[in-house]
TIKOL-117007 format. One record per residue: residue number from 1; residue in three letters; chain; x, y, z of N, C-alpha, C, O in turn. Coordinates in steps of 0.1 Angstrom, whole numbers, plus 5000, padded with zeros to 4 digits. Atoms other than C-alpha are relative to their C-alpha. Layout:
    i   aa  ch  n.east  n.north  n.up  ca.east  ca.north  ca.up  c.east  c.north  c.up  o.east  o.north  o.up
  NUM  ala   A       X        Y     Z        X         Y      Z       X        Y     Z       X        Y     Z
...
//
This chain:
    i   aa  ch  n.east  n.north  n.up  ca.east  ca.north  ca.up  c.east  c.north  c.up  o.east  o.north  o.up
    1  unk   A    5011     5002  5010     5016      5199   5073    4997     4986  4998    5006     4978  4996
    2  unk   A    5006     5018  5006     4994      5163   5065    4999     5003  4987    4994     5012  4980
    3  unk   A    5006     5003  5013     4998      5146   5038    4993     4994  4995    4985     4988  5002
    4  unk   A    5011     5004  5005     4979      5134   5012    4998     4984  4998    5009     4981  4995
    5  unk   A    5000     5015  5001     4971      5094   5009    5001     5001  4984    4998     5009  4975
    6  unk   A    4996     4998  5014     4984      5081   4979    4985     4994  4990    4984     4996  4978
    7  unk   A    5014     5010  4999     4950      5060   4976    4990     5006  4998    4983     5004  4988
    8  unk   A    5016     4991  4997     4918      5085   4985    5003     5016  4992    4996     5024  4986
    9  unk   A    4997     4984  5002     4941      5117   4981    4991     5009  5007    4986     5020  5003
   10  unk   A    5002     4991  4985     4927      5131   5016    5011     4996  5008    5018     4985  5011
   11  unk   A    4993     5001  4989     4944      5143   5039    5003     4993  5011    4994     4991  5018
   12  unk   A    4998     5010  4992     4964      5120   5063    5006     5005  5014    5018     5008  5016
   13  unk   A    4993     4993  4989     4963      5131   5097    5008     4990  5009    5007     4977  5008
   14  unk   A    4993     5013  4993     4990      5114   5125    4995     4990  5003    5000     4980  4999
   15  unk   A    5005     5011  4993     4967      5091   5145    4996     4989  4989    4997     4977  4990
   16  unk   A    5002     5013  5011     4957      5074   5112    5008     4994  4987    5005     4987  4977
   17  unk   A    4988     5001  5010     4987      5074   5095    5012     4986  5005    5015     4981  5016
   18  unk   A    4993     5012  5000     5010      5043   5085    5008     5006  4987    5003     5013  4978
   19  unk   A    4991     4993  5010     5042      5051   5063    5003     4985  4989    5003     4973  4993
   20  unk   A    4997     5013  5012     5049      5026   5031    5002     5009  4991    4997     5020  4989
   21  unk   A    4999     4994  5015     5066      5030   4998    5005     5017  5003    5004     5024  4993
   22  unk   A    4995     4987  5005     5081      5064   5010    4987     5009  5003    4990     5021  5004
   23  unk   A    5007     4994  4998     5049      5076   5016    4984     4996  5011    4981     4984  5014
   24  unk   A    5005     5007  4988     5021      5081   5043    4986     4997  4994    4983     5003  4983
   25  unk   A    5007     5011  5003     4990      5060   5039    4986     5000  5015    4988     4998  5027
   26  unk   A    5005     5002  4988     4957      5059   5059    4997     4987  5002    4995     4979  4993
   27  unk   A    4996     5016  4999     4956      5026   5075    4992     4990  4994    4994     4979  4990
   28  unk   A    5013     5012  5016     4922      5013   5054    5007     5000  4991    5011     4989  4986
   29  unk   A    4997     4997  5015     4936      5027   5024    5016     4992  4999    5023     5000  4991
   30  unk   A    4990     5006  5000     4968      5006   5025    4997     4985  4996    4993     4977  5005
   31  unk   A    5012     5015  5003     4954      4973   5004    5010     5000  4988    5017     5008  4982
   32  unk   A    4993     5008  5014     4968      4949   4975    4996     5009  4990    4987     5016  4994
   33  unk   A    5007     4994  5012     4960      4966   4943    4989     4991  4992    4979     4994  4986
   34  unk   A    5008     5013  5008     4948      4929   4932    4986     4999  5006    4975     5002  5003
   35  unk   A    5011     5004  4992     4929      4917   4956    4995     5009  5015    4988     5003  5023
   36  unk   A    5002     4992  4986     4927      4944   4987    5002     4994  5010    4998     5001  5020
   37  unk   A    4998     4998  4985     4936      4929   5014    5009     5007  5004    5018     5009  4997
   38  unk   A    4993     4992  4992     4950      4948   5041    5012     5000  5002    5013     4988  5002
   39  unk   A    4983     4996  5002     4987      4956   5043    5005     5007  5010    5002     5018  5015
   40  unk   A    4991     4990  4985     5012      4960   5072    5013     5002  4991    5018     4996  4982
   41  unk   A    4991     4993  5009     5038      4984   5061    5012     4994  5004    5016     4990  5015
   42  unk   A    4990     5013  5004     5067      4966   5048    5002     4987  4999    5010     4978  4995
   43  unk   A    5003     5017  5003     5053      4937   5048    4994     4995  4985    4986     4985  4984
   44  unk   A    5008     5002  5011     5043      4938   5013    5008     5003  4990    5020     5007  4992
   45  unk   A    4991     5001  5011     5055      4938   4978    5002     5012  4987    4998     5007  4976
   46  unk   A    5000     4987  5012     5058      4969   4953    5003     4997  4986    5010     4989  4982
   47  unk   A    5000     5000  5016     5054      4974   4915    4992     5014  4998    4980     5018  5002
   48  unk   A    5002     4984  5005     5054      5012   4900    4994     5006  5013    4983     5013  5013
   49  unk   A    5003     4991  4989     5050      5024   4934    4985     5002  5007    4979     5012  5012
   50  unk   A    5019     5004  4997     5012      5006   4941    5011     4987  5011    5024     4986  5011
   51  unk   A    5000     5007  4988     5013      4979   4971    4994     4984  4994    4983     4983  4988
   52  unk   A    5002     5011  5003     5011      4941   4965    4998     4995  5012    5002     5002  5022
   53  unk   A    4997     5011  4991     5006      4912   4988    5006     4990  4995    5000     4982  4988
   54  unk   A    4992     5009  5004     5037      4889   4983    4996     4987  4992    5000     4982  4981
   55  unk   A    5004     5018  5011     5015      4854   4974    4989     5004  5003    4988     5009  5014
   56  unk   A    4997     5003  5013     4995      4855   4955    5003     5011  4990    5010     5010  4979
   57  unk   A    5000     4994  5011     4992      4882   4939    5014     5009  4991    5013     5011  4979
   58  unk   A    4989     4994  5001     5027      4900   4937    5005     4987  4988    5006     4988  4976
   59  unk   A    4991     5015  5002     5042      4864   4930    4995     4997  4984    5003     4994  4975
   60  unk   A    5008     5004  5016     5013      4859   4898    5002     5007  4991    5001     5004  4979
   61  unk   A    5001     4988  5015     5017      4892   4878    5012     5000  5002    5016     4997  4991
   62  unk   A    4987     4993  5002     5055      4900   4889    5007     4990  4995    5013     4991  4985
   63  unk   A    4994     5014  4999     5068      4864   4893    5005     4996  4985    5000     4999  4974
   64  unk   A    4995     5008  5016     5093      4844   4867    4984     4987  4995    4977     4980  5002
   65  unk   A    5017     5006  5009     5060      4828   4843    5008     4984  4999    5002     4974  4993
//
């Protein structure tokens, strides 16, 4: 059975599927929460189980102030 993106919440069939965070992801819909850019899986930074990009934006909200 496909699942659902955690992002659009349609269905994620194999050929456009990328796994992150434990869960599968269609490969647009895999973006910063901040600023959206695009995101290779594991290459990025987590908070409550949403998708960062390490600098800047991970680094500015999570980061010691």
């Amino acid at each position: 059975m496909a699942s659902k993106c955690p992002k659009c919440d349609k269905t994620v069939y194999f050929a456009e599927k990328v796994s992150s965070l434990g869960k599968d992801w269609h490969k647009f819909c895999l973006k910063c929460e901040r600023c959206s850019k695009t995101l290779n899986p594991g290459g990025h930074a987590e908070h409550d189980g949403k998708p960062y990009c390490h600098k800047p934006c991970y680094a500015t909200m999570f980061g010691p102030k």
